[in-house]
N, C-alpha and C positions, 0 to 999 in steps of 0.2 A: 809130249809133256803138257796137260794140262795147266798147270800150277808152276809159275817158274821162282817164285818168291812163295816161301813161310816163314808164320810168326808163330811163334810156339808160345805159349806162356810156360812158366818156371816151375812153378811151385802144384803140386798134385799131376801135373799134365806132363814134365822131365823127372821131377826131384820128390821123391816119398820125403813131404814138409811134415806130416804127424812124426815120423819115424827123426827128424831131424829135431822137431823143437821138442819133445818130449827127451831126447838125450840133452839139451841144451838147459832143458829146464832143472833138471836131476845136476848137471855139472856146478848151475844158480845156486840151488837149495844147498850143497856139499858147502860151494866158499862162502855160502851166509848163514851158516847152522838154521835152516829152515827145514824143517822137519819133511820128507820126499814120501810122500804117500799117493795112492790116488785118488785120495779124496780131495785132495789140494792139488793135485793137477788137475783136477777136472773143473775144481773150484777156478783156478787161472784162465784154463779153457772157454769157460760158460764167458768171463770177464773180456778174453780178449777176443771172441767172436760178436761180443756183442756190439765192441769198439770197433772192431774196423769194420762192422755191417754198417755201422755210423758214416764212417771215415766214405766206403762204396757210394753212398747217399752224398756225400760233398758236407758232411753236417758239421766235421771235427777235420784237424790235419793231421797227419801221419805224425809226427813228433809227440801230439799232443797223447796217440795211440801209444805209443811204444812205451812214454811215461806212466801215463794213469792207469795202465794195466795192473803195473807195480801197486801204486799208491793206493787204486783199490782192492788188490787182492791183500797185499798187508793190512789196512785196514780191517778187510775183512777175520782175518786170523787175531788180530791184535798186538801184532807183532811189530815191533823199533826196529827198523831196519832204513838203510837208504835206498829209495824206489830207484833214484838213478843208475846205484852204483848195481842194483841187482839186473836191472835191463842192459845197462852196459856190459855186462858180465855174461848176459840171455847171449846178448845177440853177437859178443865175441866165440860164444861156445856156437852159435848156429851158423857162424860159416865158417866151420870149419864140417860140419854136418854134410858129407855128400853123398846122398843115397838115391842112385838112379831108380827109377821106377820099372819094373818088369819091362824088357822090349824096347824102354826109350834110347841105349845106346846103339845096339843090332838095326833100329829104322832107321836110325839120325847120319848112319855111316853110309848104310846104302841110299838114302836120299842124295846124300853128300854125292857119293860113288856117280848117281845118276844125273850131275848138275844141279840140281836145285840150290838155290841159294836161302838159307837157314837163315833166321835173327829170334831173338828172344825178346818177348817181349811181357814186362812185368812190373807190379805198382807194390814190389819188395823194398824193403832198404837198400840203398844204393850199396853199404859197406859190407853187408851181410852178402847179398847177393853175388857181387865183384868177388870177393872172398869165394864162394862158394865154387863159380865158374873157372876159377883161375886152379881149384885143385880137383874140376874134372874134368873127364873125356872129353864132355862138349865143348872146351876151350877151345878146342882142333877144329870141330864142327862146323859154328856157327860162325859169321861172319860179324856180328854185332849184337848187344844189348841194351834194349832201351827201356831204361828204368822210369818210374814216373818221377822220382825225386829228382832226378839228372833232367827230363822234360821240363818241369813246370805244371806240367798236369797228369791226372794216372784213366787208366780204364776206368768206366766205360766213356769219358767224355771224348768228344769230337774232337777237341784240341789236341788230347795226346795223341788221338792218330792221326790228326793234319802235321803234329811234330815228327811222326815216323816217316809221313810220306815225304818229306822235306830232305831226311837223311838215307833215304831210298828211292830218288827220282823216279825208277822207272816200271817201282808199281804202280797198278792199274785197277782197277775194279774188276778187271776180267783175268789175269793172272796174279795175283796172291791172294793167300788161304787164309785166316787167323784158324789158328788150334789153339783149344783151351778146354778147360773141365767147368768153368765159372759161367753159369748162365746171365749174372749180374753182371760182371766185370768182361772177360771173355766174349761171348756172344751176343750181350747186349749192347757192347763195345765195337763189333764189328757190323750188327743192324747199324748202329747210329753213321759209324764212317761209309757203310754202303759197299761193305767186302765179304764176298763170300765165307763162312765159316764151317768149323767141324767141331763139332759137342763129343768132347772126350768123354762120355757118360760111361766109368767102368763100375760103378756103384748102383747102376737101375734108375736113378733119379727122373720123377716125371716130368714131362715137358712143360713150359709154362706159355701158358697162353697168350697170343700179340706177339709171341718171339719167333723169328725168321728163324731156321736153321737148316740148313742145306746137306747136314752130312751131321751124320750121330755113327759111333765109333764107339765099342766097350772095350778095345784092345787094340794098340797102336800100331798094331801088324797090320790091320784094315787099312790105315791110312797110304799100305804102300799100291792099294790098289784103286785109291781115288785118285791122288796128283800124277 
């Protein structure tokens, strides 16, 4: 055994999250008579990638995300609505959203099966996420989840992974992996703590240049032949 500790990140890398918040958004629009097209989910889309690219950068906080998504996408439309109650409402419907990704249950067992010892690790909403894990399979799995809201700090900064290492003493630089799809958050996140990683690249996406990456993966079956 290679790799005796993994970090998985949650969302695209365990959890089909398109597939989750687009049912979450549809459930929003229903209890606020917000008209459900895809011109306005895309319009929400453009808004909330643009906010938590932000949020990645340390520029804005995760609260201030989850709100103003609202605020500006209503806006945008011209529409009286409450930005709270409609996020409140997003992100009640999104954990209940649990849609494993191709293969990530089938690895995660026989990982399991072979000792390794799983954790999740993710800069989701703490309520959302808790929710999410508790009504899937990976509940059994994984041994812990370390959210950034629950840390104090989120991927990719040093801090949140000097807080993981803290609740995981006896990783190492030489036995644990971080797995993730996010070259920003993800593998940028594990150059900075100085931990080996694996680039869930199931989409082709090119590589970016200055970034370490030790293992690139388009299919999570691969994974069972590196650790």
């Amino acid at each position: 055994m290679k790799y005796l500790y993994l970090f998985f990140d949650a969302d695209d890398t365990l959890f089909d999250f398109p597939k989750a918040s687009s049912r979450a958004f549809e459930s929003m629009c229903q209890a606020h008579d917000i008209p459900h097209t895809p011109e306005n989910y895309r319009l929400y889309h453009e808004i909330n990638l643009e906010l938590w690219a932000a949020f990645d950068r340390g520029e804005v906080s995760k609260e201030f995300v989850t709100l103003e998504r609202y605020v500006r996408f209503l806006k945008a439309l011209g529409l009286k609505r409450d930005p709270a109650a409609c996020n409140r409402d997003f992100l009640a419907a999104l954990g209940e959203g649990v849609y494993p990704l191709p293969h990530a249950e089938e690895v995660c067992r026989e990982l399991k099966r072979r000792g390794h010892r799983m954790y999740i690790i993710t800069n989701a909403v703490a309520s959302v996420q808790r929710s999410r894990l508790r009504g899937s399979v990976f509940s059994e799995l994984f041994e812990a989840a370390f959210i950034s809201e629950e840390a104090g700090a989120a991927k990719p900064s040093r801090v949140y992974f000097d807080y993981v290492r803290c609740q995981v003493p006896g990783m190492t630089e030489e036995n644990a992996l971080v797995i993730g799809d996010s070259l920003s958050t993800d593998i940028q996140g594990a150059n900075n703590a100085g931990l080996p990683c694996c680039w869930f690249n199931s989409v082709g996406k090119p590589r970016r240049e200055g970034l370490r990456v030790d293992y690139e993966i388009g299919d999570l079956r691969e994974l069972l032949d590196i650790v």
